[in-house]
C-alpha positions as CSV (number, residue, x, y, z in Angstrom):
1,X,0.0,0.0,0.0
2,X,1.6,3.5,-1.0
3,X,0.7,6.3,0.2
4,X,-0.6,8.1,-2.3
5,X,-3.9,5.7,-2.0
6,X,-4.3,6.2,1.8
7,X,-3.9,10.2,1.2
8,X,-5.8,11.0,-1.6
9,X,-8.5,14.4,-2.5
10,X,-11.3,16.0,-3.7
11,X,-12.3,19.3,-4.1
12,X,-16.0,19.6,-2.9
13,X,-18.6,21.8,-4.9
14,X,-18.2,24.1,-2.2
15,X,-14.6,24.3,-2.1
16,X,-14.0,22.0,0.8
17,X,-11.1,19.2,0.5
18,X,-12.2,15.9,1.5
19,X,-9.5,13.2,2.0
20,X,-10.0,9.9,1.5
21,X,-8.2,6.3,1.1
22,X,-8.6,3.3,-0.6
23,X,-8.1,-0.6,0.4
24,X,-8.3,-4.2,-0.4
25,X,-9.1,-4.8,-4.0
26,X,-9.0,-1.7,-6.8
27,X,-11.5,-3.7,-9.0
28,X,-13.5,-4.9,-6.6
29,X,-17.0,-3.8,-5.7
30,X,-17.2,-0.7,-3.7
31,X,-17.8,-0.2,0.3
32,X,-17.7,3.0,1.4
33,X,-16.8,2.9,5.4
34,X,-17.7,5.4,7.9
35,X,-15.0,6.0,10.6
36,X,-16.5,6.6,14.1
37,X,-16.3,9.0,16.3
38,X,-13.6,10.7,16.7
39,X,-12.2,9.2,13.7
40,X,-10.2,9.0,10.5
41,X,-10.0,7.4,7.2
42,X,-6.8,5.2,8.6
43,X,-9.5,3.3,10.9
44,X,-9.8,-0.2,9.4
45,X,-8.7,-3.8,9.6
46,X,-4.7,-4.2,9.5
47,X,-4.9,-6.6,7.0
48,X,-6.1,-5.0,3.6
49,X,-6.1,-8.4,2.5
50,X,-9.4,-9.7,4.3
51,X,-11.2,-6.8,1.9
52,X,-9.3,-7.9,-1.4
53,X,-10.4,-11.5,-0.7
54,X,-14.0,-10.8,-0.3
55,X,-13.7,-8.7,-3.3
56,X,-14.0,-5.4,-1.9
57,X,-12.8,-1.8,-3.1
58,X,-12.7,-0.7,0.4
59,X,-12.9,3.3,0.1
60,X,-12.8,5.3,3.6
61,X,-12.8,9.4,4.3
62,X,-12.1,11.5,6.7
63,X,-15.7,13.2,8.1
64,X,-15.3,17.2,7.3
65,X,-13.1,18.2,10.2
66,X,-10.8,15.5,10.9
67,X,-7.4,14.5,9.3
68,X,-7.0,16.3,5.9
69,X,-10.7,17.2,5.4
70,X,-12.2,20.6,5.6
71,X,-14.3,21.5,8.8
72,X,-18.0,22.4,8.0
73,X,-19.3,24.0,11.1
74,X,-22.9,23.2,12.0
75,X,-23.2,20.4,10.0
76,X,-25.9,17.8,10.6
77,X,-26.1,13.8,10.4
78,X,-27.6,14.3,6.6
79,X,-25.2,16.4,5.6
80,X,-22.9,13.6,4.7
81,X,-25.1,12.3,2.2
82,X,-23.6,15.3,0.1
83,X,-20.1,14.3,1.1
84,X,-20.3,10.5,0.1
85,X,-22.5,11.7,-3.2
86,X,-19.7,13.8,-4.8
87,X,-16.7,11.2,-3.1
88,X,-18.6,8.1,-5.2
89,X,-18.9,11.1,-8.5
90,X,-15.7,11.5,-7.9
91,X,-14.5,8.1,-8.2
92,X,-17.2,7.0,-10.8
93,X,-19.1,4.7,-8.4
94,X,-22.6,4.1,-9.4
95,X,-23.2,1.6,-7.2
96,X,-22.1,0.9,-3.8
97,X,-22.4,-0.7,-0.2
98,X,-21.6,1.7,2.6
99,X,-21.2,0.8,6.3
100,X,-20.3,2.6,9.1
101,X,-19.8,1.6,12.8
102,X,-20.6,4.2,15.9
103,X,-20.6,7.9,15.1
104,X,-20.9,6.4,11.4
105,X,-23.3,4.5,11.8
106,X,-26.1,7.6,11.8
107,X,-24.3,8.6,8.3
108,X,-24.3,5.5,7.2
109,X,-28.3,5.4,7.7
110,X,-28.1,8.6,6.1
111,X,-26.7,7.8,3.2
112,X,-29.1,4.5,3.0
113,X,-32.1,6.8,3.2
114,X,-31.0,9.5,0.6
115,X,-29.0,7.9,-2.1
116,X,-30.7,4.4,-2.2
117,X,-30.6,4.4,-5.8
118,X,-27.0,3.7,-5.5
119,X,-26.9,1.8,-2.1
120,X,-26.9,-1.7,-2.6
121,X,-26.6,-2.6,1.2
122,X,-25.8,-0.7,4.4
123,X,-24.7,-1.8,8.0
124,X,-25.5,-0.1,10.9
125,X,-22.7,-1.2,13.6
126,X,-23.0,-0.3,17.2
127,X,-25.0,3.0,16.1
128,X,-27.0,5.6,18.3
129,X,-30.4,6.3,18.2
130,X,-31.6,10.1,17.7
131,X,-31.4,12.3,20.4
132,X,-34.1,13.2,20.2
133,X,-36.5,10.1,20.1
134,X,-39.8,10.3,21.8
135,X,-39.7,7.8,24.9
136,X,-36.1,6.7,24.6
137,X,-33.8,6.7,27.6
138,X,-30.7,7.4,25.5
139,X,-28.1,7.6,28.6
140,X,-29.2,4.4,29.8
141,X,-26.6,2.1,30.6
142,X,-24.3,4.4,29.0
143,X,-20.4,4.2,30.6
144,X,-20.4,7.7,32.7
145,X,-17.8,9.6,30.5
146,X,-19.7,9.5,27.5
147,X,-22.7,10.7,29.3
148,X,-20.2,13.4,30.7
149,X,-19.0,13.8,27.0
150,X,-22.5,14.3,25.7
151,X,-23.6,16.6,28.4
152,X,-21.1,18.8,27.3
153,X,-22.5,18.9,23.8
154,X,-25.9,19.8,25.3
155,X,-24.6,22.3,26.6
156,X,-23.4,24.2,23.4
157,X,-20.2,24.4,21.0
158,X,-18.4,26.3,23.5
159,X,-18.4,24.2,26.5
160,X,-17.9,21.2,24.1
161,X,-15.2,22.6,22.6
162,X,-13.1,23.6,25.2
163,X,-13.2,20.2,27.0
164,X,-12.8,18.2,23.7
165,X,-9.8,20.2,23.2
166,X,-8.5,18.9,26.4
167,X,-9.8,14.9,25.6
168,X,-8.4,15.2,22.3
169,X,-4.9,15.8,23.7
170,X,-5.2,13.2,26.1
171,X,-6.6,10.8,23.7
172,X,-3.8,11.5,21.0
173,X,-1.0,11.5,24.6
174,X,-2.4,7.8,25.4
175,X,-2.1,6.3,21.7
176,X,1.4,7.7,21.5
177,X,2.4,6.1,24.3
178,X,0.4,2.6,24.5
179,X,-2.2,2.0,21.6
180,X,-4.0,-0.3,23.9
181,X,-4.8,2.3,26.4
182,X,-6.6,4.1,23.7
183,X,-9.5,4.7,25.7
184,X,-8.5,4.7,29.2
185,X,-10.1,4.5,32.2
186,X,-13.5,4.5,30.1
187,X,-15.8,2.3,31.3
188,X,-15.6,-0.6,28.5
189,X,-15.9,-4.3,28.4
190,X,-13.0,-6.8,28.5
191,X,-14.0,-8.0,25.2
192,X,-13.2,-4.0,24.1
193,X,-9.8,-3.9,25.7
194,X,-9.1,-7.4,24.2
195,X,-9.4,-6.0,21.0
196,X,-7.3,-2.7,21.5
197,X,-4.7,-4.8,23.5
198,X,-3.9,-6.9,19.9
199,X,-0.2,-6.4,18.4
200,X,-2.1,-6.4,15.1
201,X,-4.5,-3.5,15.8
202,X,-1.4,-1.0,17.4
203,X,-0.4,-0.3,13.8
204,X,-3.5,1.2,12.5
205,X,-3.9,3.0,15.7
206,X,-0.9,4.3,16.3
207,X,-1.7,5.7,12.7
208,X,-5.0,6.9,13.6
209,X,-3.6,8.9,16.5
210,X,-1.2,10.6,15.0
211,X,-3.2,11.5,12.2
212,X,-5.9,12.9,14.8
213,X,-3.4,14.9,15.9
214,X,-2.3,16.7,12.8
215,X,-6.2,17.3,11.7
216,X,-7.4,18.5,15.4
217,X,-10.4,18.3,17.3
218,X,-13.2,20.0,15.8
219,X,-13.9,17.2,14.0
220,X,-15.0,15.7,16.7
221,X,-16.8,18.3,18.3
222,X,-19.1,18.9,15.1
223,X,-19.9,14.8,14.9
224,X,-20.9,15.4,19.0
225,X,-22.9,18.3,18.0
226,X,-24.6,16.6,15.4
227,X,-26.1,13.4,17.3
228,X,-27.3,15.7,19.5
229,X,-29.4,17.5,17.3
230,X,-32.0,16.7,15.0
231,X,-30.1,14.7,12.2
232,X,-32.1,15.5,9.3
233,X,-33.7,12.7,8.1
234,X,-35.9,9.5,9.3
235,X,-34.8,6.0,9.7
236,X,-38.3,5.4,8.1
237,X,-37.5,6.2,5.2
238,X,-35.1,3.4,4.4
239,X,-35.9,1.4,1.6
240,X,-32.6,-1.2,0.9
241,X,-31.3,-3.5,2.9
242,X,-29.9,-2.6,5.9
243,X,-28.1,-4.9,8.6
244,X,-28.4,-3.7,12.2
245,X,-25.7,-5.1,14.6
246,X,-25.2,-4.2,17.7
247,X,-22.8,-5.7,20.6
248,X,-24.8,-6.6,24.2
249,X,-21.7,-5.7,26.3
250,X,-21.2,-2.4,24.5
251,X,-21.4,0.1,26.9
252,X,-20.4,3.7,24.9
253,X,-23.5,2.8,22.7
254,X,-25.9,0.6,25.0
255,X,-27.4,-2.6,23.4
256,X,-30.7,-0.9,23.7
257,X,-30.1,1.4,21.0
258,X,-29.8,-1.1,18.2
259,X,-32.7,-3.1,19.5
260,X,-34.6,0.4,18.4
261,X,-33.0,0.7,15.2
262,X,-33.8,-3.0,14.4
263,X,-37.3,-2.2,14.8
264,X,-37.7,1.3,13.2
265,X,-35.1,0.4,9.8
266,X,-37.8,-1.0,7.4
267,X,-37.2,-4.6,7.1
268,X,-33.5,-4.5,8.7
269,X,-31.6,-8.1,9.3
270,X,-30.4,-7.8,13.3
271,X,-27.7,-9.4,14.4
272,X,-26.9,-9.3,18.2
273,X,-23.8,-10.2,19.3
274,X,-24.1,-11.3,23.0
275,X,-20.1,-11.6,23.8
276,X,-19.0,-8.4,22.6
277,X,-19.2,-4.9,22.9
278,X,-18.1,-1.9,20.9
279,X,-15.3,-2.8,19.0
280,X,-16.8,-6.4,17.7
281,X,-14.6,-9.1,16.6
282,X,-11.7,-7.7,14.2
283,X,-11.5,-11.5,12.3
284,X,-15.0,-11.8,11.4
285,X,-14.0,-8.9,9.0
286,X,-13.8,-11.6,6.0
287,X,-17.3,-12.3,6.0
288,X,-18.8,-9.1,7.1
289,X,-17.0,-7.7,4.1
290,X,-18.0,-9.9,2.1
291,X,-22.3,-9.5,2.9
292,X,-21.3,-6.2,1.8
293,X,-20.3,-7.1,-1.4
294,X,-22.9,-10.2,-2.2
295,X,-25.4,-10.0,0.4
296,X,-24.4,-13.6,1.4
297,X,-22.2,-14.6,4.3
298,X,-21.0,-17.4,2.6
């Protein structure tokens, strides 16, 4: 892999830069990944090769804001339909998959509900419900620094701001010196630190971090904003397939959340995973790739 393929960019319609990266397979079909939250289009498996075997052109970006992507402040949830539209113009995709996992899970919905004529399949991985759903405890059984984290955000762009600016150079501190402690004291689930304690995994995110670092945090603060506020669209109005997983032990986005989701995405598949949490299993990428690409498993 050269660089030039993990570093590559666009000029928006309205001037922005969005950078983006490619994996796996160059001729194979196309999955556009969403990168969580915070994030960066360096956040993926370490071994490319899982994606070229299930045939995948595995394309990932940086949300407006982070690494080498222009900030656009105020954004909501549904404005990265526009992002991903003129990305898959950009690289002539007419037809895609797209996927996204925590704080891109909501865009990947997004993009399901607004450019299904191109969407083949989507997959909703460990994603938040809206805010601002009627009847929804959306702090239950949340750990208590993202409750912290999103109280902050409730409380406007300037009290968000100055404390992310603070997390974000903890956060980038902690990768630098020990991927595994990524997260910290956060309150997560063995089978989380498991996963951020493998020798395969400190590559990519001792990457991540130190990309994080060179594109800030305001990134972050705009995706916080966002799934705060009203995101723009409905989950309703869905109308391709859409696979809803969501880990029991997660505890940054409680198992109750995709349990919603599963009932409100038209005709979504669920799959609950009862022994994991956030991070899922990093060698089930293989076949998760590959539903993407076929819609089959096998």
């Amino acid at each position: 892999m050269t660089d030039d393929r993990t570093r590559q960019t666009t000029t928006l319609p309205d001037g922005r830069t969005l950078c983006f990266a490619e994996w796996g397979d160059p001729d194979g079909f196309p999955v556009l990944s969403l990168h969580g939250t915070p994030g960066s289009r360096l956040n993926r498996h370490p071994d490319e090769g899982r994606y070229a075997a299930a045939g995948a052109r595995w394309v990932t970006y940086d949300r407006p804001g982070y690494g080498g992507s222009t900030r656009l402040p105020g954004r909501s949830v549904v404005d990265g339909v526009a992002d991903v539209r003129a990305l898959a113009d950009h690289l002539g995709l007419d037809r895609f998959a797209v996927t996204g996992g925590s704080g891109g899970a909501p865009h990947s919905l997004a993009v399901a509900a607004r450019l299904g004529d191109r969407v083949v399949r989507a997959r909703c991985d460990v994603g938040p419900v809206p805010y601002d759903t009627a009847g929804f405890d959306w702090f239950a059984g949340m750990a208590e620094m993202n409750v912290t984290e999103f109280g902050w955000a409730l409380d406007g762009e300037t009290t968000l701001a100055a404390n992310l600016e603070r997390e974000h150079a903890d956060f980038v501190r902690r990768i630098a010196e020990d991927p595994a402690s990524m997260l910290g004291a956060w309150e997560i689930d063995e089978a989380d630190r498991a996963v951020l304690a493998r020798a395969d995994m400190a590559q990519v995110i001792t990457a991540f971090g130190a990309d994080l670092a060179r594109g800030g945090y305001w990134g972050w603060v705009d995706d916080d904003l966002a799934f705060t506020r009203p995101w723009g669209f409905g989950v309703t109005e869905i109308a391709v397939p859409v696979e809803v997983r969501y880990g029991v032990k997660d505890t940054l986005v409680p198992a109750a959340h995709g349990a919603w989701l599963s009932e409100q995405v038209p005709g979504a598949t669920t799959v609950v995973e009862e022994g994991e949490g956030h991070m899922g299993d990093p060698d089930q990428v293989g076949r998760l790739t590959r539903w993407l690409v076929t819609g089959s498993y096998e």
